[in-house]
C-alpha positions as CSV (number, residue, x, y, z in Angstrom):
1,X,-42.5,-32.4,-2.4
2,X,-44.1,-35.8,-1.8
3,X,-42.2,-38.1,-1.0
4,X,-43.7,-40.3,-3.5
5,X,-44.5,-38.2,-5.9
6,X,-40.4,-38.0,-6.0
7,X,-39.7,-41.4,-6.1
8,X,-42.7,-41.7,-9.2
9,X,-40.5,-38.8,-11.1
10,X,-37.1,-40.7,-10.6
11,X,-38.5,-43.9,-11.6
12,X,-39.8,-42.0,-15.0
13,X,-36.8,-40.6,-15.8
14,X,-34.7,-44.1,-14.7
15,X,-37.0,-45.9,-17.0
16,X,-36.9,-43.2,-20.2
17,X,-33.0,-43.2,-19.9
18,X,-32.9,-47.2,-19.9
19,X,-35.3,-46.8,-23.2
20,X,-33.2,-44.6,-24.5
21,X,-30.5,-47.0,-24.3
22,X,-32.1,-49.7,-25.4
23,X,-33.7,-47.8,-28.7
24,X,-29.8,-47.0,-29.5
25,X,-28.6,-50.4,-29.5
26,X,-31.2,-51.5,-31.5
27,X,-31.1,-48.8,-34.3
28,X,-27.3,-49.3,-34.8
29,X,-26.5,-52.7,-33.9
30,X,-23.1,-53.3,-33.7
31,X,-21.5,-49.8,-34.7
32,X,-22.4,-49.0,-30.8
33,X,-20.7,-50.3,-27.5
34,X,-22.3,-49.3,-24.5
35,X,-20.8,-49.9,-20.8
36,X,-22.8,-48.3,-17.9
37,X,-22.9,-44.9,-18.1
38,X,-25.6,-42.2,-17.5
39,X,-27.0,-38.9,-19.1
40,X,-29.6,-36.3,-18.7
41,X,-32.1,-35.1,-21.3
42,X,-31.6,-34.4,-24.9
43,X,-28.6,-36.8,-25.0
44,X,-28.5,-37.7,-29.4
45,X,-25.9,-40.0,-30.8
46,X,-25.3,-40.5,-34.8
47,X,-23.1,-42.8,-36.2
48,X,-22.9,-42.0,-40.3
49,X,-21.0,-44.0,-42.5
50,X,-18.7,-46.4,-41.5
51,X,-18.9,-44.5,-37.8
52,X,-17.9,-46.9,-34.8
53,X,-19.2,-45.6,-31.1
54,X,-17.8,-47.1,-28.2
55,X,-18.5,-45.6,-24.7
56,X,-16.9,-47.3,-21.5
57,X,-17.8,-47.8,-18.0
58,X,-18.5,-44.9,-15.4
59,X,-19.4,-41.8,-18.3
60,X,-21.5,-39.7,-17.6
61,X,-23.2,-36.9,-20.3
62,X,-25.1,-33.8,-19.3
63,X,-28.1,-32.1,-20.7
64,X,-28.6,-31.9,-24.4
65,X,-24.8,-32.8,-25.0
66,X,-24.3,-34.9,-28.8
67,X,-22.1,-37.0,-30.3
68,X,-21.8,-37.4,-34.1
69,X,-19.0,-40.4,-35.1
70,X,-18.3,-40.2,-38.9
71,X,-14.6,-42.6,-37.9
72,X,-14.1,-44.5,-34.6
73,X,-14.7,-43.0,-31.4
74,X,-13.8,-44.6,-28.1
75,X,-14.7,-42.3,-24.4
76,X,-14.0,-43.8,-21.3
């Protein structure tokens, strides 16, 4: 493969996962804490209710994984 053709996909995906992010914080304001941490594709969150998220430094989710937190949740 190209080597810029490689570079263009890992920007993409750098840039979608940042979005991601970003669309997160900004749906559920301060029910989510985010440190730096990383996933892969399909990565969902939902916080119902009184649902508090918090996820620490150095996580890292893999494809399609979920997390659903209906009470307080703390990882890493």
């Amino acid at each position: 493969m190209n080597i810029l053709v490689k570079h263009a996909i890992r920007l993409k995906n750098t840039v979608r996962r940042h979005l991601g992010v970003l669309e997160l914080k900004i749906k559920y304001g301060k029910q989510v804490q985010m440190g730096k941490f990383h996933f892969r594709d399909g990565f969902n969150v939902y916080v119902e209710g009184n649902g508090k998220l918090k996820i620490g430094d150095n996580c890292f989710f893999n494809n399609h994984c979920s997390i659903t937190a209906r009470d307080s949740i703390k990882i890493g």
